[in-house]
C-alpha positions, 0 to 999 in steps of 0.5 A: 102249314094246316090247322084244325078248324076245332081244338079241344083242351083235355083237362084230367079231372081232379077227383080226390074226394074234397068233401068238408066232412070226409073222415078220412084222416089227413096222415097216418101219424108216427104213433099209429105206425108204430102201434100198427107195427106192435099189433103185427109182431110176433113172439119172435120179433118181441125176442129180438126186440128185447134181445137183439143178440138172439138175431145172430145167435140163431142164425150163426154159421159156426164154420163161417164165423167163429174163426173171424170173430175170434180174430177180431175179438182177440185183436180189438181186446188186445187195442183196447188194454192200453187204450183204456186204461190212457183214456181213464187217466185222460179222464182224470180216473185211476187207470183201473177204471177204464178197464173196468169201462171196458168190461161189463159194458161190453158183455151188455151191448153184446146182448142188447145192442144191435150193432154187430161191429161196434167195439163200445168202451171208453173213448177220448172224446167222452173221457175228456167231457168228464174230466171236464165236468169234474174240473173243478172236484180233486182228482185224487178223491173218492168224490171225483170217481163216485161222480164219474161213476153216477155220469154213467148211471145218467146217461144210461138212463137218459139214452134208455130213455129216448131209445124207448121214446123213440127221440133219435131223431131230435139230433139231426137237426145239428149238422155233420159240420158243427160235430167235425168242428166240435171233434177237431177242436176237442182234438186238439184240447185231448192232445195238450192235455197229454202234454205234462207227461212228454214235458215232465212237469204239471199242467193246468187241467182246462178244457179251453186252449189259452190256459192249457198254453200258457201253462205249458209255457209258464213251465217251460224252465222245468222241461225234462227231456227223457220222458219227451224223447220216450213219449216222442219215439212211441207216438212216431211208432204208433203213427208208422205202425197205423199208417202201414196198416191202412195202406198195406192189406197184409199189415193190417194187424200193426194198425191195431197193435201200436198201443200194445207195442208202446206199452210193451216197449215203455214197460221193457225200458223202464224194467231193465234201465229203472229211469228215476226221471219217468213217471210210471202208472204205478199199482193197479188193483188186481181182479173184478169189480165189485157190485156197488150202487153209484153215490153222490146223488145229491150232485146230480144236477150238476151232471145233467147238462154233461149227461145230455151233451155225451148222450149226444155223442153217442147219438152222433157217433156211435149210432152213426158208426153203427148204421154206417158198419150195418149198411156195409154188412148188410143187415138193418139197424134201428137208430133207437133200439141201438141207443136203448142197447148204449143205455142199457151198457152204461147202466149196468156199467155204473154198478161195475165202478165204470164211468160212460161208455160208447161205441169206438171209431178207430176199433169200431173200425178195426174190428170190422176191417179184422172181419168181424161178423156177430157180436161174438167179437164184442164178448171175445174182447170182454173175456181179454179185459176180464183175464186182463183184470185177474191175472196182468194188472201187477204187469202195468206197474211199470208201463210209463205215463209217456206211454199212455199219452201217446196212445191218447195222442195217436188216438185223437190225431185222427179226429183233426179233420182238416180235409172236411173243413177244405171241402166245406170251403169249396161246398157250401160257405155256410157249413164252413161258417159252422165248423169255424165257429164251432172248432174256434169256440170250442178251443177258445171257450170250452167244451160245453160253450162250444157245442151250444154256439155250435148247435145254436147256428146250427137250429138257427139256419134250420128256422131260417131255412124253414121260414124262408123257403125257395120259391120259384116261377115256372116256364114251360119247357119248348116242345113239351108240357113239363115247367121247370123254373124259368132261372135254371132254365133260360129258355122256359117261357111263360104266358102273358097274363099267367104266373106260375109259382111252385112252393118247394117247401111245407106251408106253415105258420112259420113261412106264410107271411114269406110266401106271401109277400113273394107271391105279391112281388110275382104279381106286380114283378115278374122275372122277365129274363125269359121270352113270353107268350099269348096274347098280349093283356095289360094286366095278371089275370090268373097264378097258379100255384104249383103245390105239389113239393108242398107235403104240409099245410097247417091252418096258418097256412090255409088262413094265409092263402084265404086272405090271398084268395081275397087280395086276388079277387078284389082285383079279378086275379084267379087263383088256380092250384095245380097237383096238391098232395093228398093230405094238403088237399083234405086240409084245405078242403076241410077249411073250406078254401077249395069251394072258396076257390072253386073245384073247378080251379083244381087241376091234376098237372100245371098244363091243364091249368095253363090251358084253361087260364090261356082259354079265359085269357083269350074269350074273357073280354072284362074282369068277371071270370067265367068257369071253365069250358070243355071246349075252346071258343071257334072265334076266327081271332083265336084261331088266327093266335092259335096259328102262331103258337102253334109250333111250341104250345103242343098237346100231349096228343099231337107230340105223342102221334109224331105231329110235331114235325109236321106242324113246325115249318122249316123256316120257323125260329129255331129259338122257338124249337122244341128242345129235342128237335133243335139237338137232333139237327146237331 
């Protein structure tokens, strides 16, 4: 094997400008964005800013849309009769307000939502929230309705609020997995509620599962059976009839007509029979709601905790739901204009005696699957309900209260998502963790107790996560010049006398006394699972710090490092600091670090700096370093090294020209093989 007599190390220079007064700011913020954005919008885009619709309606293709809206309009309208009307008695209202819920929110979102799939109106979940947060008022008072009402009002405000603040994003620090935990247990509590009207008898209003048991078997001496056998049979209908309509394509239609089909059948049996022992919804006023300004704002306060906890439904499912149906469809969504069009819905609601309102999972789902294109379906189910309210209230007198309960329960049936807690079990034992506590304190606690312990694991692992964050020590790959971490990567190998450490996580004041403590475990304890190179020294000389994963550093971060930086030279360590971004390299410019360290210590790519630390390593012959050199000395003792490393430590140069081959012998160690030579000889 020859050599040459002479190598050069090629170091790409560093040339980001690291000036201390450079101007330049460190990032372009949110807000500047957002007014760089404003400043280029045109009255068009205000329009649709404003008035989302106006995007569909001049764009309409009425050949292509109508015949499908139509459809979809008429098939939801029709789901979502019986529906609210089961979900305004699950929220302790008369049924008449939930016809009223699915009226003028309706015609509202229409305007200003974005979304044009999502079927908003009123829902188990949230119906149950309020009848929990009124547990505690007579249901059969005016004060109960009027704070339903004004719930409305607040959380159309509140979600008008961070739409226009833009504060979406403070939701997705709770995890998918405590909002399936939260919406199993709350399944379960949704659908023992329902049970005083299969049994026949009163049960206690709770939103926790150990009193709603107990008094369902305290009651038990009073069980009737007619209304169980008449609620049991429409719940085993619905369940057929949604079954079949998720598996067969031509039934599709049965998915969304099993509510109609229980209330039209409840409401036959009871008019030809007259059954004494079936409870009926009774008289339900006939024609519009009237406008009235939302009472009771004394109470408010007491409201306030509920406002934010629906306000976080919406978020979480209804603008989840919304993004999901718009990515299908193909066309952009905005996170926070469609909560502002939720907002707007509710408040205008609230004046129309309705109580809060939010997009629907299961007829958001049957409204896109009927075809759906524009929210022209949305104004289609709010022509029915408004028909509905004129002219077929005197019809539900007779519709039994069984019904309406098994509408509920073949609703919540769905939200029990068992399978997403098998899956974390298998995934990740950690969000396992959070579905279990979540789902187990909601059932045992109550609503508001669960979401809080839920929420609170929830932020806590984010903190931990964020205050502890992965840090790795990186080898060099045999036969190239790309370094991975040496635990994933068994047959990295690392340089005597040279550390090198990636921070896969932004540096600040929450993680700095972390980072350095691992990094001073690195220095005395490095993981010797891997096979080492260089020559042998007795000591560390040299970390570099692989910081490109590293998108932020605050000054805690950069007082850290500096306090490291002086650690390190009280015992002749270098610090050398490989691939920073943009915005962290004028942060640590700016505090003076990069001429504490030197810019000479600044390196493009991690290679180049393993290059000069192994050139100081071989010439330095005492602790002062020296700056580093264009060229390699032309000892004869580093030659003799550069001999025996020569078949893994390659330059770009030499593996880009074919050399490789040549240079490795055909006796040498296949362990010390570049990777993709040893897989050629298989």
């Amino acid at each position: 094997m020859t050599t040459p007599t002479n190598r050069t190390v090629k170091v790409i220079p560093f040339q980001h400008s690291y000036a201390a007064g450079d101007a330049t700011p460190a990032a372009t913020s949110s807000l500047s964005r957002w007014r760089e954005k404003v400043q280029r919008m045109k009255v068009i885009d205000w329009i649709e800013a404003f008035l989302p619709c106006s995007r569909w309606i001049r764009t309409y293709d009425w050949r292509q849309y109508l015949q499908p809206d139509m459809v979809s309009g008429i098939t939801v309208g029709i789901m979502l009769v019986p529906q609210s009307m089961s979900y305004a008695k699950l929220a302790g209202l008369q049924p008449i307000y939930g016809l009223y819920t699915g009226l003028v929110p309706i015609f509202v979102y229409a305007i200003f939502g974005s979304s044009r799939q999502l079927a908003v109106g009123p829902v188990a979940l949230v119906s149950l929230l309020v009848s929990n947060v009124l547990g505690n008022v007579d249901s059969s008072g005016e004060l109960y309705t009027e704070l339903a009402i004004l719930l409305s009002l607040m959380v159309g405000i509140l979600e008008c609020t961070m739409g226009l603040l833009r504060l979406g994003w403070l939701i997705r620090f709770i995890s998918h997995s405590v909002i399936s935990g939260f919406t199993t247990a709350s399944a379960v509590v949704i659908a023992l509620s329902q049970a005083k009207y299969f049994l026949g008898y009163s049960v206690v209003r709770s939103s926790e599962i150990i009193p709603l048991v107990k008094s369902i078997i305290s009651g038990a001496d009073k069980f009737s059976w007619p209304p169980f056998v008449m609620g049991s049979t429409f719940l085993a209908i619905m369940l057929s009839m949604k079954h079949l309509g998720k598996t067969r394509k031509n039934l599709r239609f049965l998915r969304a007509a099993g509510p109609l089909t229980a209330v039209v059948l409840g409401t036959t049996f009871v008019k030809i029979f007259h059954p004494s022992s079936i409870s009926l919804v009774g008289d339900i006023p006939q024609g519009l709601p009237s406008f009235s300004i939302p009472k009771e704002f004394g109470l408010a306060k007491s409201l306030i905790p509920t406002t934010f906890l629906i306000t976080g439904v919406a978020i979480l499912e209804s603008v989840g739901i919304a993004k999901a149906l718009a990515a299908k469809n193909g066309y952009e969504l905005d996170s926070n204009q469609e909560l502002f069009g939720l907002g707007v819905a509710n408040i205008f609601g609230s004046f129309f005696s309705a109580y809060p309102a939010t997009g629907s999972f299961s007829r958001s789902a049957v409204n896109n699957e009927s075809g759906a294109k524009t929210g022209l379906s949305g104004i289609v189910m709010g022509i029915i309900i408004w028909c509905t309210l004129l002219f077929m209230t005197p019809l539900f007198e007779y519709i039994p209260e069984c019904a309406l309960a098994a509408i509920v329960i073949s609703a919540v049936i769905g939200l029990v998502d068992y399978e997403e807690a098998m899956f974390l079990w298998r995934v990740d034992k950690k969000d396992f963790f959070l579905w279990t506590v979540t789902c187990a304190t909601t059932l045992f606690f109550g609503v508001e107790i669960g979401v809080l312990v839920g929420v609170g694991f929830s932020l806590a692992f984010v903190i931990h996560e964020s205050a502890n964050p992965h840090i790795a020590v990186l080898g060099r790959l045999p036969g190239t010049t790309v370094y991975r971490n040496i635990q994933q990567y068994p047959e990295a190998y690392t340089y005597n006398g040279i550390v090198i450490v990636r921070i896969d996580a932004p540096f600040y004041f929450a993680n700095t006394s972390f980072i350095k403590d691992r990094l001073r475990e690195y220095e005395t304890a490095v993981d010797q699972s891997g096979s080492r190179r260089g020559p042998e020294v007795e000591r560390i000389r040299f970390v570099i710090l692989e910081m490109a994963p590293v998108t932020y550093a605050d000054s805690s971060a950069v007082q850290a490092l500096k306090e490291l930086y002086q650690e390190y030279k009280s015992r002749s360590i270098q610090i050398a600091i490989a691939n920073p971004n943009r915005d962290v390299f004028l942060t640590l410019a700016k505090s003076g670090f990069i001429d504490l360290v030197g810019k000479e210590w600044c390196f493009v790519r991690v290679h180049d700096a393993v290059q000069v630390c192994l050139q100081h390593v071989q010439t330095s012959t005492s602790s002062n370093l020296k700056a580093p050199q264009a060229t390699l000395h032309n000892s004869s003792s580093y030659l003799d090294i550069l001999k025996e490393r020569r078949k893994a430590d390659l330059t770009v140069d030499e593996m880009e020209s074919g050399e490789r081959e040549r240079l490795i012998s055909k006796d040498a160690d296949p362990l010390t093989n570049p990777l993709l030579l040893r897989k050629s000889h298989k």
